[in-house]
C-alpha positions as CSV (number, residue, x, y, z in Angstrom):
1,X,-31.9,-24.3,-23.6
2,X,-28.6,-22.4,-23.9
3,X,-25.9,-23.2,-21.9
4,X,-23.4,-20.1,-19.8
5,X,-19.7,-21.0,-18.0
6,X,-19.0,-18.9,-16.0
7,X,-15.0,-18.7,-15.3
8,X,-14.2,-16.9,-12.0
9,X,-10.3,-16.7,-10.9
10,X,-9.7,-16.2,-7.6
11,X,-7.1,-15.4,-5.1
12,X,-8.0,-15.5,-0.9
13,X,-11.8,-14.1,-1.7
14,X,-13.6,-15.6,0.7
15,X,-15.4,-12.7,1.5
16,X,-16.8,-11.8,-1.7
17,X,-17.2,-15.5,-3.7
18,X,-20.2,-16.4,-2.5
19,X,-21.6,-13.6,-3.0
20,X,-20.1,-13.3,-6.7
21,X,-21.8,-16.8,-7.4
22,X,-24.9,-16.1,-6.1
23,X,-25.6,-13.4,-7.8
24,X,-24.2,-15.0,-11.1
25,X,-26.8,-18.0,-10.6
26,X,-29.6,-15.8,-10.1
27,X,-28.8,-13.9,-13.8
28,X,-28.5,-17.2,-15.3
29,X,-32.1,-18.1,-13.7
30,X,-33.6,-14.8,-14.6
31,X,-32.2,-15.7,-18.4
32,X,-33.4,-19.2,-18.6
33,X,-29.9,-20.7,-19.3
34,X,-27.9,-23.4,-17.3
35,X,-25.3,-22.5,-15.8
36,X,-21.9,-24.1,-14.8
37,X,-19.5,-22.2,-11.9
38,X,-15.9,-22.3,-12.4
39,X,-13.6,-20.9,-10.1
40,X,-10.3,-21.4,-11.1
41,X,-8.2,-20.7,-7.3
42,X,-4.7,-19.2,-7.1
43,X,-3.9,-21.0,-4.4
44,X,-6.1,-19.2,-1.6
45,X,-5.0,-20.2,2.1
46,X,-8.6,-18.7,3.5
47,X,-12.3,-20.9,3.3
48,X,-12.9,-19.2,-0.4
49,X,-12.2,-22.5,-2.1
50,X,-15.0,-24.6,0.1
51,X,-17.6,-21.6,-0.2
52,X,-17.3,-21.7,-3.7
53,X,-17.8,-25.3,-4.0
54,X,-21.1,-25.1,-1.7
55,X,-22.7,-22.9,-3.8
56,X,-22.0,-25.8,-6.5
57,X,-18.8,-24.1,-8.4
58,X,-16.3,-26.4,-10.1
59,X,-13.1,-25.6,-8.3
60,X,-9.6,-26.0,-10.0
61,X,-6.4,-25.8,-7.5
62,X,-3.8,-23.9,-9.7
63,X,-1.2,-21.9,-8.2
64,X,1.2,-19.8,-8.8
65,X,-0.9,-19.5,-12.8
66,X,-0.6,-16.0,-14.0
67,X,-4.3,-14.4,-14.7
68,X,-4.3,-15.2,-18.2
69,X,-3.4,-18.8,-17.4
70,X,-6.2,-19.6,-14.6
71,X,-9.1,-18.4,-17.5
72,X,-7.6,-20.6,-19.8
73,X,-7.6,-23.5,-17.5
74,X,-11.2,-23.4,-16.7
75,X,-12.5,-22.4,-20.2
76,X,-10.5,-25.4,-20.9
77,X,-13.1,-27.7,-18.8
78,X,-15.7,-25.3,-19.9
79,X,-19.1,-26.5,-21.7
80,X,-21.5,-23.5,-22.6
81,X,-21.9,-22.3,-25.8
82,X,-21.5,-19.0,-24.1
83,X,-18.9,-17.8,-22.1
84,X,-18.5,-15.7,-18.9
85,X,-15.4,-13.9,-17.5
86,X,-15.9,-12.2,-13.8
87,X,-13.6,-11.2,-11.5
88,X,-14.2,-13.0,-7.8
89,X,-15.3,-9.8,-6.2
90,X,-17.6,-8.2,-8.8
91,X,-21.8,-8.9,-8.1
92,X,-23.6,-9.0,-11.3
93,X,-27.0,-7.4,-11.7
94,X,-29.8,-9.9,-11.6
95,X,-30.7,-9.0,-15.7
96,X,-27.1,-9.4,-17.0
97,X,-28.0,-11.7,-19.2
98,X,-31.4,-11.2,-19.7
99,X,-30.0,-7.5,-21.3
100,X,-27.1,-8.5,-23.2
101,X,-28.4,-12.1,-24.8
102,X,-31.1,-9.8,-26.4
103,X,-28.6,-7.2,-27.6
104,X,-26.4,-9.9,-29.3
105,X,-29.8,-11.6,-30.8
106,X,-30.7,-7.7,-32.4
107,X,-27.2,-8.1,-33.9
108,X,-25.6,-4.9,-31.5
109,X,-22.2,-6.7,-31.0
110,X,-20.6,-9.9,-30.1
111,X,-18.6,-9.1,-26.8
112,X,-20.3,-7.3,-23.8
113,X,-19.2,-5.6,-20.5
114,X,-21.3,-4.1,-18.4
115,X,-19.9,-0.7,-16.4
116,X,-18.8,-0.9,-12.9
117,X,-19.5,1.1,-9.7
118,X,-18.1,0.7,-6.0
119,X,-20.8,0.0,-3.0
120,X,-21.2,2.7,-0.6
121,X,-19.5,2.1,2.1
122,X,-16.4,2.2,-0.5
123,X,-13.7,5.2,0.7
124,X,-14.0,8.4,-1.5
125,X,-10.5,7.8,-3.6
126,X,-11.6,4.2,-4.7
127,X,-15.5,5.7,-5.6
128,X,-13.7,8.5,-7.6
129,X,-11.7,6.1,-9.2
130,X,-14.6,3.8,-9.9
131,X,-16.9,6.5,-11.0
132,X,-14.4,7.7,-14.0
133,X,-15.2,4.9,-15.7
134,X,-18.6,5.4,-15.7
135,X,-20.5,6.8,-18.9
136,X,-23.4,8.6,-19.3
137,X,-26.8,7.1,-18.8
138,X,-28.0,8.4,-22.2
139,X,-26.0,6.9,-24.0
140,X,-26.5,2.8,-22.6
141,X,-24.2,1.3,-24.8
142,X,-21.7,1.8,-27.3
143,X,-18.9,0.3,-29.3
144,X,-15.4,0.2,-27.6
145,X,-11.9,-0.9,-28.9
146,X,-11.4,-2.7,-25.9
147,X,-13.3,-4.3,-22.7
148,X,-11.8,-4.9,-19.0
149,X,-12.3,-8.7,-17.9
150,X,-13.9,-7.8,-14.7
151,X,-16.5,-9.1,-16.7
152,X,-16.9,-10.4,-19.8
153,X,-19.7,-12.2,-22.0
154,X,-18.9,-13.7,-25.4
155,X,-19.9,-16.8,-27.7
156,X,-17.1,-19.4,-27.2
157,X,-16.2,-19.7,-31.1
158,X,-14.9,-15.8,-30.5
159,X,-12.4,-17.4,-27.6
160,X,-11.5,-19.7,-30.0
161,X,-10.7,-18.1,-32.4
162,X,-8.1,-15.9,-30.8
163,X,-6.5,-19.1,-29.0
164,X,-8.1,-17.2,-25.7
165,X,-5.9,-15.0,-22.9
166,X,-2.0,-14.5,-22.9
167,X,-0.9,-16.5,-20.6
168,X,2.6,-14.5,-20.3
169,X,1.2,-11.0,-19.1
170,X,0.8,-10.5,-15.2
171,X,-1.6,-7.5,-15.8
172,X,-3.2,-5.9,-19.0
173,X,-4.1,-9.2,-20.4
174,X,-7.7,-8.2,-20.5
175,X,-6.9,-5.3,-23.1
176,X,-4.6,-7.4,-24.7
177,X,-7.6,-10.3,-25.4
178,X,-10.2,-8.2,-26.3
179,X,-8.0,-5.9,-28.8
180,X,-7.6,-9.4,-30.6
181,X,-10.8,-9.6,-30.9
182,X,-11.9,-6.8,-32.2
183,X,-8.7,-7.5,-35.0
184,X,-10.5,-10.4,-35.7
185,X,-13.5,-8.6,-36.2
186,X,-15.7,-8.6,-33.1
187,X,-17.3,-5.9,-32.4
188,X,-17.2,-4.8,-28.6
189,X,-20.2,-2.7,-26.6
190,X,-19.7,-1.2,-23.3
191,X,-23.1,-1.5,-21.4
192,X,-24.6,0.7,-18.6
193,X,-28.0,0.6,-18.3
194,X,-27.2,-1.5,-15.3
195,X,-23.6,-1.8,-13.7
196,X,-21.8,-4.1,-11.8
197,X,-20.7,-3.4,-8.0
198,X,-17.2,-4.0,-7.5
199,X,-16.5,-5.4,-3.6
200,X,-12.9,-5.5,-4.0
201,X,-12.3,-1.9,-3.2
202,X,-8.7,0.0,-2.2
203,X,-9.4,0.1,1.3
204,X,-6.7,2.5,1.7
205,X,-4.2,4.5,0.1
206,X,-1.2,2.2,0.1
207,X,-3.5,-0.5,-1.6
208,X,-4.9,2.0,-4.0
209,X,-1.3,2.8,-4.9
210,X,0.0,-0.8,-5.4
211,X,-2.9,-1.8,-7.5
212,X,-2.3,1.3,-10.0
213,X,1.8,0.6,-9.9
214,X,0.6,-3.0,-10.5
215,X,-1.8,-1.8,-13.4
216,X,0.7,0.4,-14.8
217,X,3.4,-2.4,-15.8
218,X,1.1,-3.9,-18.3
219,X,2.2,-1.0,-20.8
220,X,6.0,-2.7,-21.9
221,X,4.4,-6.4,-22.2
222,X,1.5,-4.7,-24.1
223,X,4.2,-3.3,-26.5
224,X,6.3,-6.5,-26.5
225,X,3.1,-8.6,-27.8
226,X,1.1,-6.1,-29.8
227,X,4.5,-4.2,-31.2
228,X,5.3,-0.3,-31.1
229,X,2.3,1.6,-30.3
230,X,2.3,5.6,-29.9
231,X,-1.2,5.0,-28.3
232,X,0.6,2.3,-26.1
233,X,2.7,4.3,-25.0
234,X,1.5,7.9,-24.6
235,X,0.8,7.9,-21.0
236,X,4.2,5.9,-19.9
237,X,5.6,8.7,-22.1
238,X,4.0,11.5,-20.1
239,X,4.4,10.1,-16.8
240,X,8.4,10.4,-17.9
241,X,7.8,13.7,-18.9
242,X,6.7,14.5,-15.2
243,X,9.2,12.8,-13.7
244,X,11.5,14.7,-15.2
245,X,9.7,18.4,-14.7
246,X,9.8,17.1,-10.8
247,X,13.5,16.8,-11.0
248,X,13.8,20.3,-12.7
249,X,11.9,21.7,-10.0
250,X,13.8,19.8,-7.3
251,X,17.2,21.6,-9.3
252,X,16.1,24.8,-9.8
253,X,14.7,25.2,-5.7
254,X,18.5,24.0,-4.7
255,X,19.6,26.7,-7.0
256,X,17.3,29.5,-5.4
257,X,15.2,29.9,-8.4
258,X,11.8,29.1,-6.7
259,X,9.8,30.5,-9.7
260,X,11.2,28.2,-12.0
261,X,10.3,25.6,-9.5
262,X,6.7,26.7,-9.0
263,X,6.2,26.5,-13.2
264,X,7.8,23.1,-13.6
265,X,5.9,22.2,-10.6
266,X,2.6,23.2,-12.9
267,X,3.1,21.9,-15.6
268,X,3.3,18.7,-14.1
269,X,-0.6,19.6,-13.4
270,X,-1.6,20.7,-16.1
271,X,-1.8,16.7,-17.5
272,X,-3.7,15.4,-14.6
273,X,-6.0,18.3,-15.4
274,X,-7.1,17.8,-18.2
275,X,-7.5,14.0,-17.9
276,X,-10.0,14.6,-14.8
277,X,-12.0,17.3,-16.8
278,X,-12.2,14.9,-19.9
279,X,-13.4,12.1,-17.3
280,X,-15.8,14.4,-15.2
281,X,-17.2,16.9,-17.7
282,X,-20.8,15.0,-18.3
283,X,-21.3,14.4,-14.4
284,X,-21.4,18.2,-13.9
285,X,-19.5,17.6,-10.1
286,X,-16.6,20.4,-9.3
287,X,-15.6,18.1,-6.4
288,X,-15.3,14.6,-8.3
289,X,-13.0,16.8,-11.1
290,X,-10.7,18.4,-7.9
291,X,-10.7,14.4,-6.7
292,X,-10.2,12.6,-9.9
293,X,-7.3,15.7,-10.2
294,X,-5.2,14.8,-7.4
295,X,-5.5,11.2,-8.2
296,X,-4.5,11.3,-12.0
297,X,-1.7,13.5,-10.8
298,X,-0.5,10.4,-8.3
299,X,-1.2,8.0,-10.6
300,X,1.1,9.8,-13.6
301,X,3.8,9.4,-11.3
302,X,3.2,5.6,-10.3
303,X,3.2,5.3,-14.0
304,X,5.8,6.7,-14.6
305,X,8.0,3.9,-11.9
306,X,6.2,1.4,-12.7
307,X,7.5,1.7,-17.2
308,X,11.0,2.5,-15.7
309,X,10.5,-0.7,-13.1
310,X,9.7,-2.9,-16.0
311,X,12.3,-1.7,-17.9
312,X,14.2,-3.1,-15.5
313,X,12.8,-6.5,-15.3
314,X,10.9,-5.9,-12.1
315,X,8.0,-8.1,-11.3
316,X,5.4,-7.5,-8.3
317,X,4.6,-10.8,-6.6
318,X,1.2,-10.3,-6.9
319,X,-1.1,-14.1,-7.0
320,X,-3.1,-13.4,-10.4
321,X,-7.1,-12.8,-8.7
322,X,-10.2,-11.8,-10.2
């Protein structure tokens, strides 16, 4: 019988672990595999440690680890053949693994994800913001040059043999892994004949806001480890660009040119446009394109802060969770 870890980091998720694990032991049951629970804890002050261990998990205490660093630790301890990566508040599907074991037995790929959506009760901007992600049902899988770790299934030679997760970046270090891999040859499929929910919704705008300024700073340590990237940094590059048409606009109203204004002011638009048309096109929804427009246009300016921030040297406290 083939053997699964499971590596789950976690940070004060005591309301979504248990649920996490159960759900993960149930996949593992409906694929006929053992599985061993590892929850790797960022030093959580709520009950999510001691839930976690009731539903049998292997907790490691490790504070103040960057994300990176707490998957290392308990792949270190690790002994499936397989290996999983999920974040603490994400509920797996029951046939997880049922689907993507036989899709790596046909020989489709070597490192699987499956797509994401947000429960119902989830506010509007974090569903939006969910549903972008989400592709098309006719197409159920296809090959990616990267994979977010929210979760993650792969052999454990692959892990190996990219020395695993940077333990140096505080964000981003899920694109940085799996665009090793697929240097080193793996190929990657993102799945969606079934999705994963995501619990750990923005329950309101100023989360929603930190997590993306958060996000956002993982462009300079991606170009510090992977090297000069126009692809790296196009969207840094633009979120400048409209930082700098805001000022123009700001220059040109204090100067009683409101025209000007209004133009700079739309071109700064224009961007966040055409990102939420690109994203929203297949889903044939005017309203998700007017919502996914408003929030690319916030989010190319938190962008935009967050390159100059880094810049800078600035580092969010924020405890690495899954």
């Amino acid at each position: 019988m083939s053997r699964i870890s499971i590596v789950i980091p976690m940070f004060n998720e005591a309301r979504h672990i248990g649920r996490t694990l159960l759900a993960a032991q149930k996949a593992a049951h409906a694929a006929n595999v053992e599985c061993e629970l590892i929850v790797v804890d960022n030093g959580s002050s709520d009950d999510g440690p001691q839930i976690a261990r009731q539903f049998g998990a292997h907790v490691l205490v490790m504070p103040g680890l960057l994300i990176g660093a707490l998957r290392n630790r308990g792949t270190a301890i690790a002994t499936g053949e397989w290996l999983a990566f999920i974040d603490a508040d994400i509920e797996m599907p029951e046939d997880w693994l049922t689907q993507l074991f036989a899709l790596e037995a046909e020989g489709q790929a070597d490192v699987f994800g499956l797509d994401l959506h947000t429960p119902a009760a989830a506010p509007w901007y974090a569903t939006a913001w969910q549903r972008r992600t989400l592709r098309p049902t006719t197409h159920a899988a296809h090959i990616v040059d990267w994979l977010p770790s929210a979760n993650l299934l792969l052999r454990r030679r692959w892990f190996d043999k990219v020395g695993g997760f940077n333990e140096t970046l505080r964000t981003g270090e899920d694109k940085e892994f799996t665009l090793r891999l697929s240097e080193q040859g793996a190929r990657l499929l993102a799945v969606n004949e079934s999705v994963a929910l995501h619990w750990g919704y923005e329950m309101n705008w100023r989360e929603w806001m930190g997590k993306e300024m958060w996000r956002q700073g993982s462009h300079l340590q991606l170009l510090r480890t992977h090297g000069f990237s126009l692809r790296l940094l196009r969207f840094p590059l633009l979120s400048l660009v409209a930082w700098v048409l805001d000022l123009l606009a700001i220059s040109a109203l204090l100067n009683g040119f409101p025209h000007h204004a209004a133009i700079m002011v739309t071109m700064t638009l224009i961007p966040a446009l055409v990102l939420s048309v690109r994203q929203s096109r297949r889903q044939h929804d005017l309203g998700f394109t007017l919502q996914l427009w408003g929030l690319h246009w916030v989010r190319l300016h938190l962008a935009g802060a967050a390159f100059i921030l880094s810049l800078c040297h600035w580092n969010a406290r924020r405890p690495a969770r899954g």
